[in-house]
Structure formats: structure tokens, C-alpha cells
N, C-alpha and C positions, 0 to 999 in steps of 0.2 A: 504494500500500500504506500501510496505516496503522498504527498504533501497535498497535492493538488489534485486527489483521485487517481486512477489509471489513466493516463493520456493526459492532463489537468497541468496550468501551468498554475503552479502557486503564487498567490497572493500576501500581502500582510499590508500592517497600518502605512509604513513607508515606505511611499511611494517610489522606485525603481530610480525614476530620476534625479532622487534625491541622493541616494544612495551612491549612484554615478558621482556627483557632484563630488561627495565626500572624499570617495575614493581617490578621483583623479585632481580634484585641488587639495585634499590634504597632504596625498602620496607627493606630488610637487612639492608643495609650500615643506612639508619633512623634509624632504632631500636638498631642498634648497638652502631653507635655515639652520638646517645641521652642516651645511659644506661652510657658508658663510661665518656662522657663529662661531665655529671651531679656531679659525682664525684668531679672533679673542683669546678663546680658551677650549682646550680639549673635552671641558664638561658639557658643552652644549652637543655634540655629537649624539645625545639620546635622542633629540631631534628627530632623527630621521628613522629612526625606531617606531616614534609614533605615528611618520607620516605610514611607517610603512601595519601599522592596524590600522589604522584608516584605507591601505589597499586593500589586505586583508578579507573585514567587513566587509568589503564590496566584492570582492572575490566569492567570498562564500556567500552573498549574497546570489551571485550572478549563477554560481554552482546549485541552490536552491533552486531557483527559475527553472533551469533547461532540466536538471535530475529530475525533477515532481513531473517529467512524463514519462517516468519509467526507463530511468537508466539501469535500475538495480548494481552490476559489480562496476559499471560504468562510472560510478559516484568516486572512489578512488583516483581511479584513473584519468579523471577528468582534472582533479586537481596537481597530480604529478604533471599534466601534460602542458599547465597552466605554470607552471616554474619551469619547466622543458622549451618553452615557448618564450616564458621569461629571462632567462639567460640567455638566449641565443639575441634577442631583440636587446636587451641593459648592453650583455659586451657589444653589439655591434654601435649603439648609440654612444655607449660611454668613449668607444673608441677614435672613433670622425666628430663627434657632437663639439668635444671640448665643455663650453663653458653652458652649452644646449644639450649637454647629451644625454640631462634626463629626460628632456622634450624628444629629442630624435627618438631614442630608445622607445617612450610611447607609441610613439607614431607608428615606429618600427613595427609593436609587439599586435598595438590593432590592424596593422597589416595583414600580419601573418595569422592572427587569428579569424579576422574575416575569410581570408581565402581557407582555412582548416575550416569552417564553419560552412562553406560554400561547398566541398568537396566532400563532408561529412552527407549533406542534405541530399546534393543534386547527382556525386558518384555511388555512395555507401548507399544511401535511399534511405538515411534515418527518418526526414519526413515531419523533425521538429520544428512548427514555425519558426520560434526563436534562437533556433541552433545560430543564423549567422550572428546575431546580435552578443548573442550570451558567449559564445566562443571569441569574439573580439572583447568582451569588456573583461574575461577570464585573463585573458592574456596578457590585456594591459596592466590588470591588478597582479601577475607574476614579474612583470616588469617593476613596476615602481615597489614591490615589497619586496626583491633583489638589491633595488638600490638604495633604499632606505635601512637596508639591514646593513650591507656594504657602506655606508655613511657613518652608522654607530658603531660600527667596528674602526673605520682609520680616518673618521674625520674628512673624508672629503668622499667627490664621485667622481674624481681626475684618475683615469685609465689606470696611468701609468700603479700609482699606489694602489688602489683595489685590483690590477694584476698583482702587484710581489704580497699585497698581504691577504686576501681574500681568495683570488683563483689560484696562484703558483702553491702558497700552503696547504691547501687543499678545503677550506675552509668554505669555499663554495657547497661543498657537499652536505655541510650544518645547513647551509642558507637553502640548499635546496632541501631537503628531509621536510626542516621544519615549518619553512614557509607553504610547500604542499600541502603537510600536515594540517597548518592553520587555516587553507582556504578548504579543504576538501571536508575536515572532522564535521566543523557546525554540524550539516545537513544527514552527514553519514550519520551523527551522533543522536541528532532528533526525530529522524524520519517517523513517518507512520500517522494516522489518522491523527492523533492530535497532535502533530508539528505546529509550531505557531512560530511568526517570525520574529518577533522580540526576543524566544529563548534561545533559538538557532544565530541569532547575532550576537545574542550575548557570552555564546560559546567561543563565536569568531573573534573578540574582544580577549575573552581568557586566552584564546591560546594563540594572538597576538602577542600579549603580554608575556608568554614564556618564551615567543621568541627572540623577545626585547632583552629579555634575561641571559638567553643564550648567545645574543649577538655583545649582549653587556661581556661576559666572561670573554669570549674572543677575540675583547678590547682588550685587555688583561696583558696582554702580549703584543699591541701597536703603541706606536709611537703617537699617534695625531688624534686621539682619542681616550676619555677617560670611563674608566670600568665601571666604578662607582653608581655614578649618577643612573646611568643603564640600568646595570640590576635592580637598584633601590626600588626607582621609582614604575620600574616591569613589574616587581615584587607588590608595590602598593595596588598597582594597576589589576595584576591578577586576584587577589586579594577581593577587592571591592565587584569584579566581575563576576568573579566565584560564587561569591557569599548572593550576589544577584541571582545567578543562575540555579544556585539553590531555594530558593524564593519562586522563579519562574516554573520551577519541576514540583514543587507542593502544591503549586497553585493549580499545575494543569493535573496535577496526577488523580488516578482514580483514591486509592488509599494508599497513606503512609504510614510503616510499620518503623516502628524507632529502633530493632534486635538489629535488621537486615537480615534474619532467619527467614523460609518462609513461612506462611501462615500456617496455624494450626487449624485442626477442623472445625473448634468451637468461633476463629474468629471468621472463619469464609461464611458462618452462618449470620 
């Protein structure tokens, strides 16, 4: 069952375009403000941590949309394919772009994902209205939460340094796990007749914020960036979304049992 019925594109209170918005001016305004403020000082660098939950949230938002028509093992795979799509699109922009390259890099990523959304529908025959849409805006939210992660890790989104300290150390491979992780989980995590979209974003938020933590500790070992401020405030971040999303699963659930045992037979009566 999906979000949206069998076939059913999912809904919720906020609206799609808003959710665009966030994603692609906050994923910018992160990557921007973490490259410039670091300048200053290496503490602002979590910056771009946050622009990159703000990609995130849109990500996993965009991954609810097109899944609730019955992707089933596809729901995974859609979010690996959205950081697969994201790296190839960040290193190409980061690398021509210069002082643009987190805008190229966009540009780049809903490219590429337009035409993977184009070739899904019209070669494979998936037949999802909003395949071409939801596979561009997938893409570009693996883009900008590649370089928003790459940001709080060395302080800037200049090639050169996110090659020796992000791709060359191998440290791309955190950025890819976890950032997949964070668009794909929400919806993998909520699915089912009563998925609502406040909880499924508010999952996207938590495990934004453990990637903020993980991109924090990976700072721990660059020069142009500071560790601290990362973790802390990833830490506060997951904390306060948790404690939410625990809130939003009592509220939707049928009963809650406070053992975690399951029920005895006197209480199913």
C-alpha cells in the first residue's frame, strides 16, 4: 500500500512548490554562506550542512511523490540513484563552474535527471505522470546535498579542495551512503495507508541532521573547516526532530504499548 493508494500520487499540507523552493534556495543560500563565511572563520562551515537538509527534505519529499505509485523495492533505489546523479552533476559543476559551480552543478543535475525521467516513462514504459518532474527535482536535491555536505566538511565548494579532501580521501562514499540514506529513508520509513506528510518530512529533517553530524566529524581532519559547531548543532537539530517525530507516530498510531512487547490477549480485547 502506498501513500497515495495503488497508482495515487501523494498529497500532504505543503504544497510541492513550496517545498521546491526550500530545497533549491536553501540548498544554494547553505552552500553559499558556508563557502563565504568560512572565510571569517572555519565555524560557519555548518552552513552548508543545513543548506544541505533543506535539499534533503525536498529530496525525500520528491521521492514520496513519484514512490506512492507503486514503486515498492524501487523506493531505495531511487534515492541511491539521486546521489549517483548527484555526484556526477556537483563534480562536473564544481569543476568548470568556479565561483557558479553550485548553480552549474544544479542545472547540470536537473538535466540529467529530466532526461533519466524521460527514458524511464517513454523507453522502460513506467507510465508515471510525474516521473519526468520528480526524477529532475530528485537529482537536483542529490546535487546540492553533495555540496552542502562537501562545504561543512572543508569550508568551501572550490574543486580543487573538495577533490584532495572529500573525493581523493575517499570520503565521498560517507557523503554518498548517507545522503541517499536521508532522501530515500522518510518514505521507505512511513509508507502505508496512514503515511502523512509532516511525519515522513520530519524523518527527512532527522536524518538530515545525522548527516550534518557525520559531515561534522569529517571536518575533524580538514583544514578550512571546524568540527565542533557541525556536530553540536546536527546533535541539537536531530534531537528536537526526533523527539517531533515521536509525537507525529503516537498521534497517527492505532495503539501504543509503552513494554515494546507484543500484546497480550487480554489487551487485543
Amino acid at each position: 500500500m502506498s501513500a497515495g493508494g495503488a497508482g495515487g500520487e501523494a498529497t500532504g499540507g505543503i504544497p510541492q512548490n513550496k517545498l521546491i523552493a526550500l530545497g533549491t534556495l536553501g540548498g544554494l543560500a547553505g552552500a553559499y554562506g558556508g563557502h563565504f563565511l568560512s572565510v571569517a572563520s572555519p565555524a560557519f562551515a555548518f552552513i552548508g550542512a543545513l543548506g544541505a537538509i533543506c535539499a534533503i527534505v525536498w529530496g525525500g519529499a520528491a521521492v514520496r511523490r513519484v514512490a506512492s505509485y507503486g514503486l515498492g523495492t524501487g523506493v531505495p533505489s531511487i534515492g541511491m540513484m539521486a546521489l549517483g546523479m548527484g555526484v556526477v552533476a556537483s563534480m562536473f559543476g564544481l569543476a568548470v563552474g568556479g565561483i557558479a559551480g553550485p548553480i552549474v552543478a544544479f542545472i547540470t543535475a536537473a538535466i540529467i535527471g529530466l532526461v533519466i525521467g524521460v527514458l524511464a516513462n517513454k523507453v522502460l514504459g513506467m507510465g508515471i505522470p510525474i516521473m519526468e518532474q520528480s526524477m529532475t527535482e530528485i537529482a537536483g536535491a542529490g546535487a546540492l546535498t553533495i555540496i552542502g555536505l562537501s562545504v561543512a566538511m572543508t569550508g568551501t565548494f572550490m574543486f580543487d579542495a573538495v577533490l584532495e579532501t572529500v573525493v581523493a580521501t575517499g570520503y565521498i562514499a560517507v557523503i554518498f551512503i548517507a545522503g541517499g540514506m536521508a532522501i530515500l529513508h522518510p518514505f521507505n520509513a512511513n509508507l502505508g495507508p496512514d503515511e502523512k506528510q509532516d511525519r515522513t518530512l520530519m524523518t527527512g529533517v532527522e536524518k538530515g541532521a545525522i548527516t550534518m553530524v557525520v559531515a561534522g566529524i569529517v571536518a575533524t581532519v580538514a583544514d578550512g573547516a571546524s568540527a565542533i559547531p557541525s556536530i553540536l548543532i546536527g546533535v541539537i537539530i536531530w534531537y528536537i526532530a526526533f523527539s517531533k517525530y515521536v509525537k507525529l507516530v503516537n498521534r497517527d498510531a492505532y495503539k501504543v504499548l509503552g513494554t515494546g512487547l507484543l500484546p497480550t490477549e487480554e489487551e487485543l480485547e
